[in-house]
Residue frames relative to the residue before (quaternion, step in Angstrom):
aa qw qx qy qz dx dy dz
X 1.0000 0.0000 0.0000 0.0000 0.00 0.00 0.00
X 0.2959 -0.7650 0.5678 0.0698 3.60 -0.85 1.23
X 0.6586 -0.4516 0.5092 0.3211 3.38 -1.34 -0.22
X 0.1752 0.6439 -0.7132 -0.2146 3.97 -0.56 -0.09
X 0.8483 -0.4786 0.2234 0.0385 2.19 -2.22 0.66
X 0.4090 0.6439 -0.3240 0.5597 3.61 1.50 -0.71
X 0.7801 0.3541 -0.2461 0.4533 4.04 0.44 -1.05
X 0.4695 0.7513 -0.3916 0.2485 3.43 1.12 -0.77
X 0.7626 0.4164 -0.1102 0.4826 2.94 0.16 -2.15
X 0.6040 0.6201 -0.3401 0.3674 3.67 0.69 -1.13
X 0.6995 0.4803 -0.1495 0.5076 3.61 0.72 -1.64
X 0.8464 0.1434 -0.3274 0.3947 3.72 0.44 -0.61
X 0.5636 0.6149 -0.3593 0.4185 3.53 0.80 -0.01
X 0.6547 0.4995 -0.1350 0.5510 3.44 1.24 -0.89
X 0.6569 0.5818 -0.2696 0.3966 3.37 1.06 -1.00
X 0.3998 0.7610 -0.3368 0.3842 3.49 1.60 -1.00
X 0.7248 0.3355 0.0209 0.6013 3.34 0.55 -1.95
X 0.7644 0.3149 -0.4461 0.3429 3.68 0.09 0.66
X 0.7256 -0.2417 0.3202 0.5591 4.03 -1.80 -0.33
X 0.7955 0.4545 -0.3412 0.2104 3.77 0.07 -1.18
X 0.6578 0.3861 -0.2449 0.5986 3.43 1.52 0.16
X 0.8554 0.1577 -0.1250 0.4772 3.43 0.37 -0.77
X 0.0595 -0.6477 0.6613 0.3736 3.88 1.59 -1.11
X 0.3634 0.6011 -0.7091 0.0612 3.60 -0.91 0.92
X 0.4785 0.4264 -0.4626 0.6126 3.82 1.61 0.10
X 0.6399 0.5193 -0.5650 0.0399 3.46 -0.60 -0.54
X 0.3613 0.7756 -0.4265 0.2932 3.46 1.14 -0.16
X 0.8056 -0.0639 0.0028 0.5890 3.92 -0.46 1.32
X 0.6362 0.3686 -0.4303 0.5237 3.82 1.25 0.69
X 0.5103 0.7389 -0.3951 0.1938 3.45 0.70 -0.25
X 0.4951 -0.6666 0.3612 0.4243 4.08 -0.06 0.66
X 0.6894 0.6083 -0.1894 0.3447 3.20 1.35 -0.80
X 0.4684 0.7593 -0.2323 0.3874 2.91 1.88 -0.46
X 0.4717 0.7307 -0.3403 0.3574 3.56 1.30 0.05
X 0.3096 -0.6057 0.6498 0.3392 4.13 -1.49 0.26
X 0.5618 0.5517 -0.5843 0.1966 3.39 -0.72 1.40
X 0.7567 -0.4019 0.1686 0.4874 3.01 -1.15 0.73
X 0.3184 -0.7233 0.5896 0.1668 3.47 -0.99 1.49
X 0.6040 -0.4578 0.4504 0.4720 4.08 -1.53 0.09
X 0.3695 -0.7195 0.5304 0.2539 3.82 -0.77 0.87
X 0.0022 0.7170 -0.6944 0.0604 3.84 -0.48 0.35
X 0.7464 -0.3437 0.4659 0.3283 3.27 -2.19 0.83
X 0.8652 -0.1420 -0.0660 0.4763 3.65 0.27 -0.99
X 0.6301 0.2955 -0.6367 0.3321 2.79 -0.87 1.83
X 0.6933 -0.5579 0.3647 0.2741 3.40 -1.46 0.77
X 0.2172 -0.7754 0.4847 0.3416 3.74 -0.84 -0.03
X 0.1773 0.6465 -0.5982 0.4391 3.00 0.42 2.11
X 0.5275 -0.5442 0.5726 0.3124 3.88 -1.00 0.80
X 0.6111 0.6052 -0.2712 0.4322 3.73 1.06 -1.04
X 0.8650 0.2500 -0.0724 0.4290 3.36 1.05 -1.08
X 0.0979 0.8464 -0.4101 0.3254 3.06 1.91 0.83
X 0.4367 -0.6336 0.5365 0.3464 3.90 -0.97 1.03
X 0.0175 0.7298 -0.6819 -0.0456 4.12 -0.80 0.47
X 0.6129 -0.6275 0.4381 0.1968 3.07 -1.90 1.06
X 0.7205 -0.4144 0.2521 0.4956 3.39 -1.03 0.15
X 0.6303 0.4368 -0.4245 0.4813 4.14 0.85 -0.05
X 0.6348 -0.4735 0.3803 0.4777 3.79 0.90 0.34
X 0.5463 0.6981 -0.3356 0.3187 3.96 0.91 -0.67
X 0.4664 -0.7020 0.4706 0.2613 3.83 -0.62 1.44
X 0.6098 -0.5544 0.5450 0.1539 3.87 -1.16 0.88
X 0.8874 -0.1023 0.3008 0.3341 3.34 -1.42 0.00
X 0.2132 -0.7464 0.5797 -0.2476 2.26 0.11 2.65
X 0.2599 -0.7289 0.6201 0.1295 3.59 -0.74 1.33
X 0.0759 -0.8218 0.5592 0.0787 4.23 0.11 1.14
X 0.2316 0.5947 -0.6625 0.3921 3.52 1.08 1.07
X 0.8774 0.3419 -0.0882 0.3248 3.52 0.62 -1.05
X 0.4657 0.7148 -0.4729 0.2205 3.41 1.67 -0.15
X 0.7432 -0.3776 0.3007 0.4633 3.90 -1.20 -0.46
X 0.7914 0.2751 -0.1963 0.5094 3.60 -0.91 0.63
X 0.5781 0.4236 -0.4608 0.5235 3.94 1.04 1.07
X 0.7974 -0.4105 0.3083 0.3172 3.18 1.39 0.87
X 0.0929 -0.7461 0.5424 0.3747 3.51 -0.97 -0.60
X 0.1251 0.5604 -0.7388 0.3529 3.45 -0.26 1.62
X 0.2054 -0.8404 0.4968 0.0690 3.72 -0.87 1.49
X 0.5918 -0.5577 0.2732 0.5139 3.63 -0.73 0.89
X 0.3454 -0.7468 0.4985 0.2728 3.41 -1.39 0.91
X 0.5758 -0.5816 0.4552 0.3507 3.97 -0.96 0.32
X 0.7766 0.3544 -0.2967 0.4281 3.40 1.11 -0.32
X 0.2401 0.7176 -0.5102 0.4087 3.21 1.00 0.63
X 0.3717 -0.5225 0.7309 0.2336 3.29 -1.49 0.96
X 0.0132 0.7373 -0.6506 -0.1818 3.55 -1.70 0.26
X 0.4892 -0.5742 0.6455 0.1193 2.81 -1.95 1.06
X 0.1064 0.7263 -0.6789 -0.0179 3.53 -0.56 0.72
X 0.3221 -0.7432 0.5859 0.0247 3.47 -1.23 1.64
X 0.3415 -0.7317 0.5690 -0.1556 3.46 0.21 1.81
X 0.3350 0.7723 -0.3794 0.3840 3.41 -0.45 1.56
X 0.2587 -0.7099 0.5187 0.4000 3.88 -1.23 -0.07
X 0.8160 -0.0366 0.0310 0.5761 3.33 -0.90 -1.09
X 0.5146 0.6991 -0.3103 0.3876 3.81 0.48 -0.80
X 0.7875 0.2042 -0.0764 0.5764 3.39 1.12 -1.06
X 0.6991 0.4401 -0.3920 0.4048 3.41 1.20 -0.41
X 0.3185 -0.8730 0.1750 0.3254 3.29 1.39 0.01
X 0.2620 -0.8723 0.3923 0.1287 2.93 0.78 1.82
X 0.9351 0.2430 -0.0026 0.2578 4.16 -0.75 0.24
X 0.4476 0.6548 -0.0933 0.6018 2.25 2.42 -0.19
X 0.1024 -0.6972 0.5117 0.4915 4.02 -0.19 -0.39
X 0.8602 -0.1760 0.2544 0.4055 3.07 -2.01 -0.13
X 0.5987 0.5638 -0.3161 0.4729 3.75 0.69 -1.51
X 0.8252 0.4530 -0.1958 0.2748 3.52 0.18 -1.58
X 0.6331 0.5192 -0.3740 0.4357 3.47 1.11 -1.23
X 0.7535 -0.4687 0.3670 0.2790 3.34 -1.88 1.06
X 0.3838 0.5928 -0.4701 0.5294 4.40 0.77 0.21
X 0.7263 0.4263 -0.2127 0.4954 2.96 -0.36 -2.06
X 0.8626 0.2591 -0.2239 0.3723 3.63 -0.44 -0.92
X 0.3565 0.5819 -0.3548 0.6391 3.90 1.18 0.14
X 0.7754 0.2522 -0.2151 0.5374 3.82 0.46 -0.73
X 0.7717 0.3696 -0.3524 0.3790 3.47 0.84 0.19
X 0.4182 0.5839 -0.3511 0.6007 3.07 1.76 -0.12
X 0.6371 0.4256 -0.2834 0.5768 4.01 0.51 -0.45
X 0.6511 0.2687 -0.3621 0.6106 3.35 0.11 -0.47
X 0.6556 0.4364 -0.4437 0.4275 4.28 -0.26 -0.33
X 0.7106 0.2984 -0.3274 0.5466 3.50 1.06 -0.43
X 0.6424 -0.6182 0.3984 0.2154 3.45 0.41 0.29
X 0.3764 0.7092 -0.4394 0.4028 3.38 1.78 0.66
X 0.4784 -0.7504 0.3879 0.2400 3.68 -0.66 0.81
X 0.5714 0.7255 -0.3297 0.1960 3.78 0.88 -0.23
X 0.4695 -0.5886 0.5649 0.3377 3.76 -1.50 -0.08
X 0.0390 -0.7803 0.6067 0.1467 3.57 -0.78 0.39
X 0.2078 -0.8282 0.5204 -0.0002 3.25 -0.85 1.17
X 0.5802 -0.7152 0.3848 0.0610 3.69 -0.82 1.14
X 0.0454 0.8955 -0.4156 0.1523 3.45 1.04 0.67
X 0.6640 0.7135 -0.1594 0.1569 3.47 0.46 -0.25
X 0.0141 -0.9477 0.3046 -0.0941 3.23 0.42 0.80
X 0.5884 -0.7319 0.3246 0.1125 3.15 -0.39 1.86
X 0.7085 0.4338 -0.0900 0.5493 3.59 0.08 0.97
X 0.5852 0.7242 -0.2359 0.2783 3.30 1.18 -1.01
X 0.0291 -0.6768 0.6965 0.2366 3.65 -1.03 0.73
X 0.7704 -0.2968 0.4035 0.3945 2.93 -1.72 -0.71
X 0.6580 0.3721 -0.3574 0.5484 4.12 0.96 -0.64
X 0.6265 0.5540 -0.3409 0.4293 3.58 1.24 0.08
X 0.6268 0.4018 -0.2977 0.5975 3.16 1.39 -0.72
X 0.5259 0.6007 -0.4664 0.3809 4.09 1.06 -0.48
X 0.6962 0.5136 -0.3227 0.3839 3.59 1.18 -1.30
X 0.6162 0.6337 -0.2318 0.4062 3.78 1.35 -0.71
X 0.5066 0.6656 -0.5319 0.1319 3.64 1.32 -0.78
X 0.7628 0.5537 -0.2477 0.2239 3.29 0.82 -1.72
X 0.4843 0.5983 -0.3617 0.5259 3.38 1.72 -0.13
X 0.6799 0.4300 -0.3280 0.4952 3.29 0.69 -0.88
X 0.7485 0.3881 -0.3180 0.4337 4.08 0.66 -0.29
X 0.4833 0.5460 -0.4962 0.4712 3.32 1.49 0.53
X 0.7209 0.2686 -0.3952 0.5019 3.83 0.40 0.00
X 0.3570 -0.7222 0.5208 0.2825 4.07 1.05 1.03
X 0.0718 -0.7207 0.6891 -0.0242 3.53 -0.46 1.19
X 0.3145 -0.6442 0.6476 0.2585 3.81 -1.04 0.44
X 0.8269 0.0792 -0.1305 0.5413 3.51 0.35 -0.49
X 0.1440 -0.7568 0.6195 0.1509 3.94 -1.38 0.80
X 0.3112 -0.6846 0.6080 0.2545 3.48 -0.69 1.15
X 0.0772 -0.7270 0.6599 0.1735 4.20 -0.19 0.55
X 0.0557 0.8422 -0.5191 0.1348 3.27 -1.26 1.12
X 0.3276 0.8013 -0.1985 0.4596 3.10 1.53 1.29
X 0.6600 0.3334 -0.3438 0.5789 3.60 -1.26 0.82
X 0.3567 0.5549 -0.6428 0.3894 3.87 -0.10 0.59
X 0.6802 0.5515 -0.2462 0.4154 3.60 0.59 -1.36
X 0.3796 0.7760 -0.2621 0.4301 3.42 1.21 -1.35
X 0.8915 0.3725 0.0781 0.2458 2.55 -0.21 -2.06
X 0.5830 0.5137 -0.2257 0.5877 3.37 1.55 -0.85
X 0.6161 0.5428 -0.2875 0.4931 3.55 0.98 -0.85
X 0.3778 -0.6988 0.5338 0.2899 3.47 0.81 -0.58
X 0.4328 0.7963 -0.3633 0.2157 3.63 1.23 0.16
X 0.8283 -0.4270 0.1358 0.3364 3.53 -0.60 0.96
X 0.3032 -0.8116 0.4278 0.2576 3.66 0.59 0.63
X 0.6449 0.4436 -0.4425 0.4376 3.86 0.97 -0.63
X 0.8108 0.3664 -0.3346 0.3104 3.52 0.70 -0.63
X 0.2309 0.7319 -0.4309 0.4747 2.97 1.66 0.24
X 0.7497 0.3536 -0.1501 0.5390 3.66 -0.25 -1.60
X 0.6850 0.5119 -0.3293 0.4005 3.84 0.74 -0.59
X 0.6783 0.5021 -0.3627 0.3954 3.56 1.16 -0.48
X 0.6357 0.6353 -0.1896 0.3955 2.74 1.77 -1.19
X 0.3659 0.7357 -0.2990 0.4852 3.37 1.89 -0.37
X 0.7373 0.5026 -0.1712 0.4176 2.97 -0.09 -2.22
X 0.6268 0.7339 -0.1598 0.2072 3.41 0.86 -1.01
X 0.6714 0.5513 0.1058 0.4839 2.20 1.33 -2.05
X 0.6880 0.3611 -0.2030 0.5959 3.42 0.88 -1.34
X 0.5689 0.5777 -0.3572 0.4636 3.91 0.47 -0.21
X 0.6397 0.4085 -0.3063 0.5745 3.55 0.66 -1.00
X 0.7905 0.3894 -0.2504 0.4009 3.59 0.33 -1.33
X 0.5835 0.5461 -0.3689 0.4746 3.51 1.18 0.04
X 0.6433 0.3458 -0.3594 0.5809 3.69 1.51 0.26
X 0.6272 -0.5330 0.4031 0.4000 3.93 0.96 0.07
X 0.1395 0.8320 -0.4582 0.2798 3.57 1.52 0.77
X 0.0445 -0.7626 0.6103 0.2097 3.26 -0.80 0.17
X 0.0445 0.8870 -0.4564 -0.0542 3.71 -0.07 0.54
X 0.1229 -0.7163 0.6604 0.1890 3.31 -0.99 0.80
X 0.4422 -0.6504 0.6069 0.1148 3.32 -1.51 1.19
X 0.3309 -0.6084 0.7179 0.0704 3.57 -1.43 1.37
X 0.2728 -0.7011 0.6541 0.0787 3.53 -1.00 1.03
X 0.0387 0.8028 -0.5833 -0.1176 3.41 -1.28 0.51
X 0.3410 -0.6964 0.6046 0.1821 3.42 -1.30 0.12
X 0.0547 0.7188 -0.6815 -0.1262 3.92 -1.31 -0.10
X 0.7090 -0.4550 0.3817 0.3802 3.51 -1.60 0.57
X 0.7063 -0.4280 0.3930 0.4044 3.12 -1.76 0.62
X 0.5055 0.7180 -0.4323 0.2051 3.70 0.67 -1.51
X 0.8083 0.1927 -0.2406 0.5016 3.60 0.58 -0.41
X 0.6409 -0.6733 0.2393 0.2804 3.18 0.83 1.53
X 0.7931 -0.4329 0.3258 0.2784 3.55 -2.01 1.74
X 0.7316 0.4330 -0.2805 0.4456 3.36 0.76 -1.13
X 0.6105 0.4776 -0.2468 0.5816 4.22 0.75 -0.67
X 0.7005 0.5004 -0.2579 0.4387 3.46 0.08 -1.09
X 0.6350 0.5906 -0.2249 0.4443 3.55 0.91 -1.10
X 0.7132 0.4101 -0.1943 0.5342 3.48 0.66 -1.55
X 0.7135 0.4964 -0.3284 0.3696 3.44 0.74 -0.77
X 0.5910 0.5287 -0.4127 0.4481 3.44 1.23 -0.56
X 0.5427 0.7041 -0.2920 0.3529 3.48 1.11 -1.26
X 0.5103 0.7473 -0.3100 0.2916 3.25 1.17 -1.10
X 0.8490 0.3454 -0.1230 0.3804 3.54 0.55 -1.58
X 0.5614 0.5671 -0.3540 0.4878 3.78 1.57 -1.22
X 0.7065 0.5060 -0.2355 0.4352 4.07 0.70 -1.03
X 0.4573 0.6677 -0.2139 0.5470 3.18 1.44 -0.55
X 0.6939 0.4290 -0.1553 0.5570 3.31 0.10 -1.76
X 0.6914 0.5079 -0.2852 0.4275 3.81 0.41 -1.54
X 0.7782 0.4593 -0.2602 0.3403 3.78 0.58 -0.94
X 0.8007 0.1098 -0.0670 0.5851 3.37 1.48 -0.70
X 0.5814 -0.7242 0.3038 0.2127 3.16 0.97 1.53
X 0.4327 0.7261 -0.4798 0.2354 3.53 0.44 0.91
X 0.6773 -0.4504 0.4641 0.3507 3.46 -1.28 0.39
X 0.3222 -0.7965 0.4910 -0.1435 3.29 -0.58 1.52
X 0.1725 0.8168 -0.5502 -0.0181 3.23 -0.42 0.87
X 0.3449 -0.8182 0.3324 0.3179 3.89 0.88 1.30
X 0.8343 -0.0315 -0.0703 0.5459 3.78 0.41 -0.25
X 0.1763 -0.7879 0.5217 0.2755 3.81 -0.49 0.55
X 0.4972 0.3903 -0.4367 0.6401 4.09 0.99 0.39
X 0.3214 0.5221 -0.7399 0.2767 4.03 -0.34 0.78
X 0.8839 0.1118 -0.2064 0.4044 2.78 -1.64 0.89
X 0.7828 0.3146 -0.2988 0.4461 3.58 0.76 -0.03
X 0.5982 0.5648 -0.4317 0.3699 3.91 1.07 -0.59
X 0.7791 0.2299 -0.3370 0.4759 4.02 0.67 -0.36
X 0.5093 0.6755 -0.4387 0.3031 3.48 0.92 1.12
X 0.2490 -0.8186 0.3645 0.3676 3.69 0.10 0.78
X 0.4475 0.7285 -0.3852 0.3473 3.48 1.58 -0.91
X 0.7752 0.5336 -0.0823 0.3280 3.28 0.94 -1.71
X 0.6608 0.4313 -0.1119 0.6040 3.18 1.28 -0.43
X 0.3233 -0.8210 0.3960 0.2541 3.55 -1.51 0.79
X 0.7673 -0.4979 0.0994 0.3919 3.63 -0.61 0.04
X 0.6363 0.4115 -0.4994 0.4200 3.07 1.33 1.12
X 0.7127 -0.6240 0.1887 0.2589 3.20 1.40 0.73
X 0.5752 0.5142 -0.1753 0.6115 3.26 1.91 -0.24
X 0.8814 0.0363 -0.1246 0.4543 3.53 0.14 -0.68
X 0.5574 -0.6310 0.4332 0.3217 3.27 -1.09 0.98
X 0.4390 -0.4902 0.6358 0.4033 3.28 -2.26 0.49
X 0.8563 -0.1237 0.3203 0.3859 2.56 -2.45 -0.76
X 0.7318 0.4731 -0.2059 0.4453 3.67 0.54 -1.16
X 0.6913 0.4032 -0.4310 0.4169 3.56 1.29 -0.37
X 0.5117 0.6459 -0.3336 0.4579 3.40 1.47 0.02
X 0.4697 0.5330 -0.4648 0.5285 3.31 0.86 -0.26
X 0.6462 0.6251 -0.2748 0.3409 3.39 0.37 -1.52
X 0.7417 0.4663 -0.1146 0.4683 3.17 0.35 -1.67
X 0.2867 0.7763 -0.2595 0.4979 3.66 1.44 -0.82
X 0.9496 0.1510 0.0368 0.2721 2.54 -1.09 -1.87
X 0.4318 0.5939 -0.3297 0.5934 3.66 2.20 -0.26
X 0.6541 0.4367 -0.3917 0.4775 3.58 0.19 -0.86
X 0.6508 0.5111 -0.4154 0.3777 4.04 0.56 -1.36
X 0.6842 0.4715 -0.4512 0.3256 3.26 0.53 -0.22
X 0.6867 0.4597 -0.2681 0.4952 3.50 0.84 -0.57
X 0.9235 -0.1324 -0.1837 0.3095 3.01 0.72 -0.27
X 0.1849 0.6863 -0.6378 0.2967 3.04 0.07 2.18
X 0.7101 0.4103 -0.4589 0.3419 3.22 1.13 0.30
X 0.4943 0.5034 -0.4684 0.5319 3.63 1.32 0.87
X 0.4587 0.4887 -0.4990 0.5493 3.66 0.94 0.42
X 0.7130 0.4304 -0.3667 0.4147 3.47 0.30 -1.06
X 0.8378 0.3407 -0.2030 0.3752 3.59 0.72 -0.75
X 0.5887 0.4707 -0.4025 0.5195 3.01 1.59 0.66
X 0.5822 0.4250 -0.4002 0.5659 3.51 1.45 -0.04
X 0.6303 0.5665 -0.3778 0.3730 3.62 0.71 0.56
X 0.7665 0.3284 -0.1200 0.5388 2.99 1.68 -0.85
X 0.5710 0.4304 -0.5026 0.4859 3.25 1.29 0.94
X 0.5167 0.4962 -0.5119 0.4741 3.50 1.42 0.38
């Protein structure tokens, strides 16, 4: 699946001026931006106040077991968590907290009757040596599954493709060195930065996936990046409805590691 053209121009020209390249909106739009119960870690209190925050001052790893409108049923401790590991795309840049593609991933699990915590990880702005510096945070709230969602930025930046795929390595082998399961988010970028770049970069995620056998999801914008409906008015990051989308793509890949992780904890 390729880019058409209508999204092209839109996504990289626009993208300049938005969170998924630079985060210069994400201020008071991040999903993470929220008072609930932050991921506890070694160093940091379990105070919303003392929550770990990205480089725009914004709190980390929103647990959307607990955001507004799930009621008041409090995250359980025996929950496996899923912690969806990401930039703007996952943190859900423009979108509120409710809407971005977490939040709804944790209600869609919980409608099927899947036992887990989903955790907000995502940070607006984010490359891959940015998301390398973040693993050990992320393995302080022991996630069973990592949604990896990463290297778009990379890629807009025009930034070396080997170290790209190398961070995305490092990543990889870190997570799976704690018993991670991780499903990998493929991306893709317009032609504009030429057949030769574009190529390698796509290459990046299928070889990846191939080398350390992971659940594979080949683009995470299918079905929603050459939709205008689906997308918001700066053309880059989906609405509420492209989350659904993106959702209901991901369930496919991974509900069968739910199933085989709700088997092997019976």
């Amino acid at each position: 699946m390729t880019f058409y053209a209508p999204y092209i121009f839109s996504w990289l020209s626009r993208s300049l001026r938005t969170g998924l390249l630079l985060g210069s909106a994400c201020l008071g739009l991040l999903g993470c931006e929220q008072t609930s119960e932050p991921v506890s870690s070694p160093s940091s209190p379990p105070s919303v106040s003392g929550a770990p925050r990205d480089g725009f001052g914004q709190r980390l790893g929103t647990d959307v077991t607990s955001q507004p409108g799930r009621g008041s049923e409090q995250p359980r401790a025996d929950r496996s968590r899923i912690v969806a590991f990401g930039d703007s795309l996952t943190a859900g840049l423009g979108v509120s907290s409710e809407e971005s593609y977490p939040f709804q991933l944790q209600q869609r699990l919980d409608e099927a009757g899947y036992r887990y915590r989903v955790i907000n990880a995502g940070v607006s702005g984010e490359t891959t040596a940015g998301g390398l510096r973040r693993v050990s945070w992320v393995l302080n709230s022991k996630p069973t599954i990592v949604i990896l969602e990463l290297g778009a930025n990379d890629g807009l930046r025009g930034l070396d493709v080997k170290d790209t795929r190398s961070n995305l390595e490092q990543i990889i082998q870190r997570l799976q060195a704690a018993g991670v399961t991780i499903v990998l988010a493929g991306m893709r970028l317009p032609p504009n930065y030429g057949a030769d770049y574009t190529a390698r970069f796509a290459a990046i995620y299928p070889e990846l996936a191939r080398t350390y056998r992971l659940a594979y999801m080949p683009f995470f914008l299918e079905g929603v990046a050459t939709q205008a409906a689906l997308n918001q008015a700066d053309g880059t990051h989906p609405t509420a409805a492209g989350y659904r989308v993106i959702v209901e793509n991901l369930m496919r890949t991974l509900e069968p590691l739910l199933a085989k992780e709700s088997t092997t904890r019976s």
